[in-house]
C-alpha positions as CSV (number, residue, x, y, z in Angstrom):
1,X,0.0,0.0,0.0
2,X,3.1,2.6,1.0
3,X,6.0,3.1,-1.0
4,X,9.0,1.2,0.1
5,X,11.8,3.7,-0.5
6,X,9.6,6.1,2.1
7,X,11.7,7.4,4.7
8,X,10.4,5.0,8.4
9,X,11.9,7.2,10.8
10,X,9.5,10.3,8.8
11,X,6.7,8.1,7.6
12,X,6.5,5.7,10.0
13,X,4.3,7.3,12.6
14,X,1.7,7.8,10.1
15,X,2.2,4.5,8.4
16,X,0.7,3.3,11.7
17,X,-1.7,6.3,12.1
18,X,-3.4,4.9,8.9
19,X,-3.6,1.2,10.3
20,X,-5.3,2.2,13.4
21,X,-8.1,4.8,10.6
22,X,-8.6,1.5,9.3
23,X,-9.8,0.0,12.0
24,X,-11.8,3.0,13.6
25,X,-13.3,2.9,9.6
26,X,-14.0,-0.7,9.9
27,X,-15.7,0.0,13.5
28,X,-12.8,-1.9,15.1
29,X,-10.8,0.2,17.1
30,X,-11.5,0.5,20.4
31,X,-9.8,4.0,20.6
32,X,-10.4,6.9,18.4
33,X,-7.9,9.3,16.9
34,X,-7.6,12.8,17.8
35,X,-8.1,15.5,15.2
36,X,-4.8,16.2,14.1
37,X,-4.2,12.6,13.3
38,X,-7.3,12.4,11.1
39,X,-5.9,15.7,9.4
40,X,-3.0,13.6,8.9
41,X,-4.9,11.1,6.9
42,X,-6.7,13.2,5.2
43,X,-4.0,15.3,3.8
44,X,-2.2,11.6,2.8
45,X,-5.1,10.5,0.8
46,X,-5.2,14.1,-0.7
47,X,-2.0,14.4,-1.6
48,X,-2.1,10.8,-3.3
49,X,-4.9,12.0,-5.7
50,X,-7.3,9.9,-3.8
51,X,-10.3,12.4,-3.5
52,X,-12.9,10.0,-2.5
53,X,-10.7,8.5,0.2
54,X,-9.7,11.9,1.6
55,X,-13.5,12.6,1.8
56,X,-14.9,9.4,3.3
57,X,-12.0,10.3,6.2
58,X,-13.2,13.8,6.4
59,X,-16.8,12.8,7.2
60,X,-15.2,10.0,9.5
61,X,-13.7,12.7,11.6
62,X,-16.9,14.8,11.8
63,X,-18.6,12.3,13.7
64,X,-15.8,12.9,16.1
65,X,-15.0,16.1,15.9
66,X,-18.8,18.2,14.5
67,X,-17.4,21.6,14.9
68,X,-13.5,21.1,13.8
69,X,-13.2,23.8,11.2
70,X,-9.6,22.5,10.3
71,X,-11.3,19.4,9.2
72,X,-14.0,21.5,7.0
73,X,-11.0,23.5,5.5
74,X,-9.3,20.5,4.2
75,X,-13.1,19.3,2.9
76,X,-13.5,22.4,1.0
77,X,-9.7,21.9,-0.5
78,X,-10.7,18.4,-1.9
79,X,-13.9,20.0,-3.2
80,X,-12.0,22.7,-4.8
81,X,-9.4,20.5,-6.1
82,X,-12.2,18.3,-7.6
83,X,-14.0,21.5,-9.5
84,X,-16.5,20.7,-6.7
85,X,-17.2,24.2,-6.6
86,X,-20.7,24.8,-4.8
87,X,-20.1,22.3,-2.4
88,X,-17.0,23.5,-1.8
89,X,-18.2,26.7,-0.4
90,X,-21.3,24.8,1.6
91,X,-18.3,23.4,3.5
92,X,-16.5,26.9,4.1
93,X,-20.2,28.4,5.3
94,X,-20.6,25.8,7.6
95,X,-17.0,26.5,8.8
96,X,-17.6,30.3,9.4
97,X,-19.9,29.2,12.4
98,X,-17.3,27.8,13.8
99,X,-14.0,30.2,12.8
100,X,-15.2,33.2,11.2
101,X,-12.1,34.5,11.0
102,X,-9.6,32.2,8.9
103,X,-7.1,33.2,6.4
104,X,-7.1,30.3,4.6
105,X,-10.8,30.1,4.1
106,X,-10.8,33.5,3.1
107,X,-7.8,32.7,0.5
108,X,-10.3,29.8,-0.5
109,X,-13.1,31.4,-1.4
110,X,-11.4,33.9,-3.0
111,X,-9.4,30.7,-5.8
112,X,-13.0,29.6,-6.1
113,X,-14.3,32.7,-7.6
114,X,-11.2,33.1,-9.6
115,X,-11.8,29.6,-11.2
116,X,-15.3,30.8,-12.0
117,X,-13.9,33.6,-13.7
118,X,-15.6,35.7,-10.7
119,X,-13.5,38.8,-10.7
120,X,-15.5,41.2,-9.2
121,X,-16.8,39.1,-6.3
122,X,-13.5,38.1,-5.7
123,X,-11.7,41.3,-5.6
124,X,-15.5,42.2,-3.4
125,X,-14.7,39.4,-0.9
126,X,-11.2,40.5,-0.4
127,X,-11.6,44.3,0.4
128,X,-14.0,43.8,2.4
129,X,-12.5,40.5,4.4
130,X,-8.9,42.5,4.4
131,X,-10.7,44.7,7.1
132,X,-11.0,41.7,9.3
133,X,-6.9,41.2,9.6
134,X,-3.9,42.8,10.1
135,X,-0.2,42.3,10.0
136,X,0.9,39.8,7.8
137,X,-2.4,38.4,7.3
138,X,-4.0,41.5,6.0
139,X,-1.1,41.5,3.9
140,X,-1.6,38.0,2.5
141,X,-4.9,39.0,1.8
142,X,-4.0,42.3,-0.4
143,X,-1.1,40.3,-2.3
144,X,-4.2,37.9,-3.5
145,X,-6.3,40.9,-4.0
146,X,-3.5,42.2,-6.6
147,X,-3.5,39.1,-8.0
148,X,-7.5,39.1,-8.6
149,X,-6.7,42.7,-10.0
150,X,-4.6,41.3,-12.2
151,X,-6.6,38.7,-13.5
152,X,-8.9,41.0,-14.2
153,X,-6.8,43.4,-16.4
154,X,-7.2,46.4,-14.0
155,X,-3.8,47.1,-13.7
156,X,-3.8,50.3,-11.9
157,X,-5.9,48.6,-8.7
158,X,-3.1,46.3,-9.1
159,X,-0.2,48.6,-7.8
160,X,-2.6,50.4,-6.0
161,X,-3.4,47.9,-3.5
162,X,1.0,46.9,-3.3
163,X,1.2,50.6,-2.0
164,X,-1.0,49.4,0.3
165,X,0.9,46.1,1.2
166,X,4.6,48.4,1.3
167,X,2.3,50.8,3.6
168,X,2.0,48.2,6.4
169,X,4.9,46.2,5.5
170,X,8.1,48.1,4.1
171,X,9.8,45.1,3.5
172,X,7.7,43.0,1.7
173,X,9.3,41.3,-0.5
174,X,6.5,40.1,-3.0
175,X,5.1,43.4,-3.1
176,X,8.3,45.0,-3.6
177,X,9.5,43.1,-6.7
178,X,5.8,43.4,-7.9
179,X,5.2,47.2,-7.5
180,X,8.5,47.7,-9.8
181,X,7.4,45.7,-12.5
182,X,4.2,47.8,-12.5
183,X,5.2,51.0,-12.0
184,X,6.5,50.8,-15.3
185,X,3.7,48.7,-16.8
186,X,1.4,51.5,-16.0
187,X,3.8,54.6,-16.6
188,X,3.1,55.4,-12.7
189,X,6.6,56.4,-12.5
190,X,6.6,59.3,-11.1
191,X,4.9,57.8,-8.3
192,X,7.1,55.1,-7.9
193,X,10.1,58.0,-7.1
194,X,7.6,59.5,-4.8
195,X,6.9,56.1,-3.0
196,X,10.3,54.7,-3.1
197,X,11.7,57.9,-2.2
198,X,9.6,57.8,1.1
199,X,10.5,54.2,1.8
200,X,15.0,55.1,1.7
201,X,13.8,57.6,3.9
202,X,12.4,55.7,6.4
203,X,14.3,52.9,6.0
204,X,17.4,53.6,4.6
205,X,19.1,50.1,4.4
206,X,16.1,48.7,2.1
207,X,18.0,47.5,-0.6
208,X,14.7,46.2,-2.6
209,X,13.4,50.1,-2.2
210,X,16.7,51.4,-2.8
211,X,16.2,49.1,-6.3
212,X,12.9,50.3,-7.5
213,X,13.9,54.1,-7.1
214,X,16.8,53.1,-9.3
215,X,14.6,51.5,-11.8
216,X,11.9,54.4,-11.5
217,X,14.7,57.0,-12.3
218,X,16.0,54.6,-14.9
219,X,12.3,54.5,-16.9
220,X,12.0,58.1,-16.4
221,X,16.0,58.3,-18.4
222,X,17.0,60.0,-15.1
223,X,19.8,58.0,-15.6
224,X,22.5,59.4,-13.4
225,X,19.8,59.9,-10.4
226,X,19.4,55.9,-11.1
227,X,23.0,55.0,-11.1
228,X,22.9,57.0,-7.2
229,X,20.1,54.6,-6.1
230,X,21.5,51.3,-7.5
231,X,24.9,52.4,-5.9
232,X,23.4,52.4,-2.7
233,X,21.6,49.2,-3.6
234,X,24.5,47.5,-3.5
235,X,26.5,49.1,-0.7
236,X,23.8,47.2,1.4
237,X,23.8,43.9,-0.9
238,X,27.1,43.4,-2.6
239,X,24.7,40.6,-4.1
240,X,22.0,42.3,-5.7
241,X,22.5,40.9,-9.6
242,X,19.8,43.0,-11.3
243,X,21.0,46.6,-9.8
244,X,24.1,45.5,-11.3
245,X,22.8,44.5,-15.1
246,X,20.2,47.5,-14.5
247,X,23.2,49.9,-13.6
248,X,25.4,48.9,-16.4
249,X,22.8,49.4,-19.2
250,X,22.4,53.2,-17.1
251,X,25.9,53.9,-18.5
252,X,26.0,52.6,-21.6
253,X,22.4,54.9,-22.3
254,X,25.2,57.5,-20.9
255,X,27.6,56.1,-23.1
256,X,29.8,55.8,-20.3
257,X,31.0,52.5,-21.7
258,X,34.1,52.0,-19.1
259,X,32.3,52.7,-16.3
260,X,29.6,49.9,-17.6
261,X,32.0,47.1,-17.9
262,X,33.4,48.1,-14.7
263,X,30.2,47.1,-13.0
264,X,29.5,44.2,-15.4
265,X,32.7,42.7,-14.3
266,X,31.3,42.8,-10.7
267,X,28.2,41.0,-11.6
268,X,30.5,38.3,-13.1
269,X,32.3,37.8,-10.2
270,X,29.2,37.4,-8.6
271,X,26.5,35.5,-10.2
272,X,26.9,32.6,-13.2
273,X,28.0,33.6,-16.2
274,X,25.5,34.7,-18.9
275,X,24.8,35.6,-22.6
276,X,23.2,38.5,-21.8
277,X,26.0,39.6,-19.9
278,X,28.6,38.8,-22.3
279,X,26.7,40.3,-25.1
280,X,26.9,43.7,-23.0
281,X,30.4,43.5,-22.7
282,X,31.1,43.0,-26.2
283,X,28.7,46.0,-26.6
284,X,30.5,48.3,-24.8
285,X,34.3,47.2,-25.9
286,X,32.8,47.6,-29.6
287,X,31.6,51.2,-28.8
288,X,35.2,51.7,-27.6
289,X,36.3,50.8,-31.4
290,X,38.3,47.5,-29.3
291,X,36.7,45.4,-31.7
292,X,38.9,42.4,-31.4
293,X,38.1,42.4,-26.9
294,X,34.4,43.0,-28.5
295,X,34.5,39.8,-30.3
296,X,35.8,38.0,-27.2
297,X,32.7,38.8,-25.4
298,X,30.3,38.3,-28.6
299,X,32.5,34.7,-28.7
300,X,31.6,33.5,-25.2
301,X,27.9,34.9,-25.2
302,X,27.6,33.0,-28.6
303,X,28.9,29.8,-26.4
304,X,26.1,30.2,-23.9
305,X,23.3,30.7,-26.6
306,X,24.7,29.1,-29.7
307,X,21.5,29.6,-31.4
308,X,21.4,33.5,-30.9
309,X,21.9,34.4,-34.5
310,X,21.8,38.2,-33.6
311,X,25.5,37.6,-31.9
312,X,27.2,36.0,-34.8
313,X,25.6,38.9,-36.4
314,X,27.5,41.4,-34.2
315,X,31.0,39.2,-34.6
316,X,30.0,39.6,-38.1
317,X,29.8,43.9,-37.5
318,X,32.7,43.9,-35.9
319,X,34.3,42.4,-38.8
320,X,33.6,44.5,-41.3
321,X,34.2,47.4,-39.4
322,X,37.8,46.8,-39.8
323,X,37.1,45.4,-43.4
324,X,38.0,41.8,-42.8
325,X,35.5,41.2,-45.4
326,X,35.8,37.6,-45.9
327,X,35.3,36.6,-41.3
328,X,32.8,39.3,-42.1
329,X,31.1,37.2,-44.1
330,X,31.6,33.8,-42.3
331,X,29.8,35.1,-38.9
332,X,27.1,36.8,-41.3
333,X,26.4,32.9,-43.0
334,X,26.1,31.7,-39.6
335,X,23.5,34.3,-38.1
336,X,21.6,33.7,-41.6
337,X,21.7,29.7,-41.3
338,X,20.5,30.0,-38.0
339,X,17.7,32.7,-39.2
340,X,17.1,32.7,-43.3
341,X,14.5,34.8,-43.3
342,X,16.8,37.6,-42.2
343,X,16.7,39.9,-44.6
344,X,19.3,42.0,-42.8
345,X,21.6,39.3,-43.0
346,X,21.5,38.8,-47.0
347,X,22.5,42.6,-46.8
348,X,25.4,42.3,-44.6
349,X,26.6,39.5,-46.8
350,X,25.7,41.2,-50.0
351,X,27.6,44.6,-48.7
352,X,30.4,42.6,-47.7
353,X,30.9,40.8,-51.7
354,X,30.9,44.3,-52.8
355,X,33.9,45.0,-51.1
356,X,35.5,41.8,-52.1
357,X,34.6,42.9,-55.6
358,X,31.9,39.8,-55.8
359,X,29.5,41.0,-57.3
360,X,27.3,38.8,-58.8
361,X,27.3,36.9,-55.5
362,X,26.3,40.1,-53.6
363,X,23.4,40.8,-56.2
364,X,21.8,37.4,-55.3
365,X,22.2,37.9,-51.5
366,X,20.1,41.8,-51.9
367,X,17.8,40.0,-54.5
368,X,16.9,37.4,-51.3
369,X,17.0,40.5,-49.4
370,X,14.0,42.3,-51.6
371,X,12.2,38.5,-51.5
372,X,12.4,38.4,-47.8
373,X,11.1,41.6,-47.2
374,X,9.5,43.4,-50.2
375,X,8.1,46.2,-48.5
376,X,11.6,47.7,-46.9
377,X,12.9,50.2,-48.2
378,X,16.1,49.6,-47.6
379,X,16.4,46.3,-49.5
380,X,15.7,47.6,-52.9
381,X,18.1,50.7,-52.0
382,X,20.4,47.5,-51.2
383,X,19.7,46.0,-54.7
384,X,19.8,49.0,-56.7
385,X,22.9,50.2,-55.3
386,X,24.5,47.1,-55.9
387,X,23.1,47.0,-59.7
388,X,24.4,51.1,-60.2
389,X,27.8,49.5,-58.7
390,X,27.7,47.0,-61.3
391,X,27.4,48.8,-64.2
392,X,23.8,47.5,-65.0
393,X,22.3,50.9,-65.1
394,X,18.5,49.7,-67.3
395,X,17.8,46.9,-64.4
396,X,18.6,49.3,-61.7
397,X,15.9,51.9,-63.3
398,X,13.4,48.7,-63.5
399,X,13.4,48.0,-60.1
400,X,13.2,51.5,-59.1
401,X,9.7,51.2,-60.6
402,X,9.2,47.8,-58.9
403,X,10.4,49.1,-55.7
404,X,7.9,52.1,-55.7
405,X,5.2,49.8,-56.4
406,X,5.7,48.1,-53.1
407,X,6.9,51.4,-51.1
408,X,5.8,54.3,-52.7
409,X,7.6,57.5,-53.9
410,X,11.2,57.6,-52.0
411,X,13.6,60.8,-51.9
412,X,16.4,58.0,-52.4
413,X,15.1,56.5,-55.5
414,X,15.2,59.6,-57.5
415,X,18.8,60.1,-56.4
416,X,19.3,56.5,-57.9
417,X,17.5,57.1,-61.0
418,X,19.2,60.4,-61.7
419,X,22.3,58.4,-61.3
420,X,21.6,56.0,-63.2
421,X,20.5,57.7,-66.1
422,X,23.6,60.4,-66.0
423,X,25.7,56.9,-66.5
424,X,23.8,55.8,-69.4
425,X,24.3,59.8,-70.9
426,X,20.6,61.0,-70.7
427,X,21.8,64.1,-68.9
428,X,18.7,65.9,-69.8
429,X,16.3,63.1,-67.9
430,X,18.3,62.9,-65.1
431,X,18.2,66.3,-64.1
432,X,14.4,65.9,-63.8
433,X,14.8,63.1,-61.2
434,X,17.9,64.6,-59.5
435,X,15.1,68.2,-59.1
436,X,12.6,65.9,-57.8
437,X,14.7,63.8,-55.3
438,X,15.8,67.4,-54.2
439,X,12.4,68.5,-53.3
440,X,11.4,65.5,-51.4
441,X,15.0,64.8,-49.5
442,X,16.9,67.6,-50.0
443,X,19.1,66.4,-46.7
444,X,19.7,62.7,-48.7
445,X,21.2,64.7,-51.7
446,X,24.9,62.9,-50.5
447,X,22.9,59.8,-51.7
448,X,23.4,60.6,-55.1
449,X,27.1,62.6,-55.0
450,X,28.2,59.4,-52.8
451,X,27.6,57.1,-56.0
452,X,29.8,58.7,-58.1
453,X,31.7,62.3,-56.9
454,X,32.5,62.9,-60.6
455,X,28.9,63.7,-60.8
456,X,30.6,67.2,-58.8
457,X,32.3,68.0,-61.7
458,X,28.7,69.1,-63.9
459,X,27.9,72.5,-63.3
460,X,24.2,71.6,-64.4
461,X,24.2,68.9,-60.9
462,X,26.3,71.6,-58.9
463,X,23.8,74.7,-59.7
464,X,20.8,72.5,-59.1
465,X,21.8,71.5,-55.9
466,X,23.2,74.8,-54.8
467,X,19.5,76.1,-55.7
468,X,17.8,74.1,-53.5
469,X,20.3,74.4,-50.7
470,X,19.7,78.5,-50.8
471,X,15.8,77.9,-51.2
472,X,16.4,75.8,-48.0
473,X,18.0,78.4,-46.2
């Protein structure tokens, strides 16, 4: 009947607990058992899915004990558990009369409603039963009521009734780590500073409040007031992870990039090494043009989360940045492996042919690119750069009129057209398209002198631009 490998010296009382229910079932025993050893069985039969078991024992016990409401808790629980629902709560009414103030039952009553989809009854039962506690238990109560909120979608009740659990309990742990998460969930910010600026007052060595100020501050891009509150964060926990990643990101949005990987290293040495954190660090080293130390970091975050394509896409960046076109391309194949429908990716490979001088190659990568995402600009200005470069100058005007079908009229595309035509000699034609790409995008006009800076050296293209620059001014 019991499992073998159960520990004796734990189980064993209870192993003989159940004989002697047995016999007192069977109308053998000559002695009873007192209640806490029926709750004993009951809870064993509950807890081994055996509901009508655990119920049979729960009436057992009543005949012993009428008015135990422990028993008629645990009754209500198997109901509950069974979707018994109604007679679930006949067995918590009956248990009022005999403790009308339980926390439990109250808690009960309140999962009942919720699995009846019951919202407003719930959240009813809860205010107004939250009256009849205090302490802890009142808090227990309001923590469920903000879940019922919740539920419920009304978010703004939700951190409403935390700033009532952090009102009678500062250090409430649960409702501290909530409250941060929606403070920003419902732009109550500003509140938050107000709230958590209270609490380091009061209570200065609060490291969670001390947390959320930093994290208020931080959604409100009061970054340097943030970086003060996380500093102090973890002068009283050396150990607090999160104001660690969450200070670090507050200097990089500073672009204070040593000061970031300062505190990254910390969080290292601290907590288990992860991709995220990795990631960061290569961040930072590549905004401080080390991009060798950058792929170092991108190299061990990719270890962590080999399946992160965005990270072989960074080594990839990295790359090309110091025109190592062909490891460029390498970390680019293995992002887009990981993710083909990247049109980015084709891109980054296509830009990276170029500069190798294959282009053929690079034409097929932006022609995936323009499949992949038809609707982005930027791929056909991919394509049709790479088609100008080429020296096919008809096909590059072709797909200008494909790519305005699928993005509409484009500053950039007349600069490409004008190019393109000035190439094949109809000079005339493309000062039309050069005049109308200056008065849609005057500022992309480097688009077009970019291409080819001989272009420069026609006082027709120089006076045209020079007139729209003065009608600018």
């Amino acid at each position: 009947m019991f499992d073998d490998d159960l520990n004796d010296e734990e189980w064993g009382p209870l192993d003989e607990t159940l004989r002697r229910y047995e016999e007192v079932k069977k109308g053998e025993s000559t002695s009873i058992l007192d209640e806490e050893e029926f709750e004993r069985v009951i809870e064993y039969y509950f807890q081994n899915s055996n509901e009508e078991q655990a119920l049979l024992a729960c009436e057992i016990a009543r005949t012993y004990y009428p008015f135990s409401a422990s028993v008629l808790l645990l009754k209500a629980e198997i109901l509950t558990q069974a979707q018994k629902y109604g007679q679930a709560q006949i067995a918590l009414d009956e248990m009022d009369q005999y403790d009308g103030v339980n926390l439990d039952a109250v808690l009960l009553r309140s999962d009942i409603l919720l699995a009846q989809f019951k919202y407003d009854q719930a959240a009813l039962l809860l205010e107004t039963r939250a009256e009849d506690f205090s302490g802890k238990e009142k808090t227990e109560i309001l923590l469920e009521l903000s879940d019922v909120y919740d539920e419920s979608e009304e978010f703004d009740a939700v951190f409403d009734t935390l700033k009532r659990v952090i009102k009678i309990e500062k250090r409430n742990e649960e409702a501290l780590q909530k409250i941060c998460f929606w403070a920003e969930f419902t732009q109550r910010l500003d509140e938050s500073v107000t709230i958590h600026t209270q609490l380091t007052d009061e209570d200065p060595y609060n490291a969670l409040a001390w947390f959320n100020l930093g994290a208020a501050y931080q959604g409100l891009k009061m970054y340097e007031k943030s970086i003060d509150a996380y500093e102090y964060c973890v002068a009283i926990d050396e150990k607090f992870e999160f104001a660690y990643r969450n200070m670090a990101d507050a200097y990089m949005r500073l672009k204070w990039y040593e000061k970031a990987l300062d505190v990254l290293e910390k969080h290292i040495e601290i907590a288990k090494p992860e991709d995220v954190i990795f990631e960061a660090m290569g961040y930072c080293w590549e905004k401080r043009k080390d991009f060798r130390r950058a792929r170092q970091f991108y190299r061990q975050a990719s270890q962590l989360s080999p399946q992160d394509d965005g990270i072989f896409y960074k080594i990839g960046e990295t790359y090309a940045r110091e025109k190592q076109w062909e490891k460029a391309v390498k970390s680019f194949s293995v992002a887009l492996h990981l993710n083909k429908d990247n049109a980015s990716y084709c891109m980054a490979i296509g830009n990276c042919l170029m500069e190798m001088d294959v282009k053929s190659e690079a034409l097929v990568c932006y022609l995936n690119a323009v499949r992949l995402k038809p609707g982005n600009k930027s791929t056909w200005v991919a394509l049709i750069r790479g088609l100008y470069l080429t020296g096919y100058f008809e096909e590059a005007i072709m797909q200008l009129a494909v790519a305005r079908e699928h993005c509409g009229d484009k500053g950039d595309f007349y600069y490409y057209h004008a190019a393109a035509l000035l190439d094949m000699g109809k000079a005339k034609e493309a000062m039309l398209q050069l005049e109308k790409g200056l008065k849609m995008s005057p500022t992309r006009v480097k688009t077009f002198t970019d291409l080819n800076p001989e272009f420069l050296r026609r006082s027709t293209v120089v006076e045209l631009i020079a007139k729209y620059k003065k009608s600018k001014k």
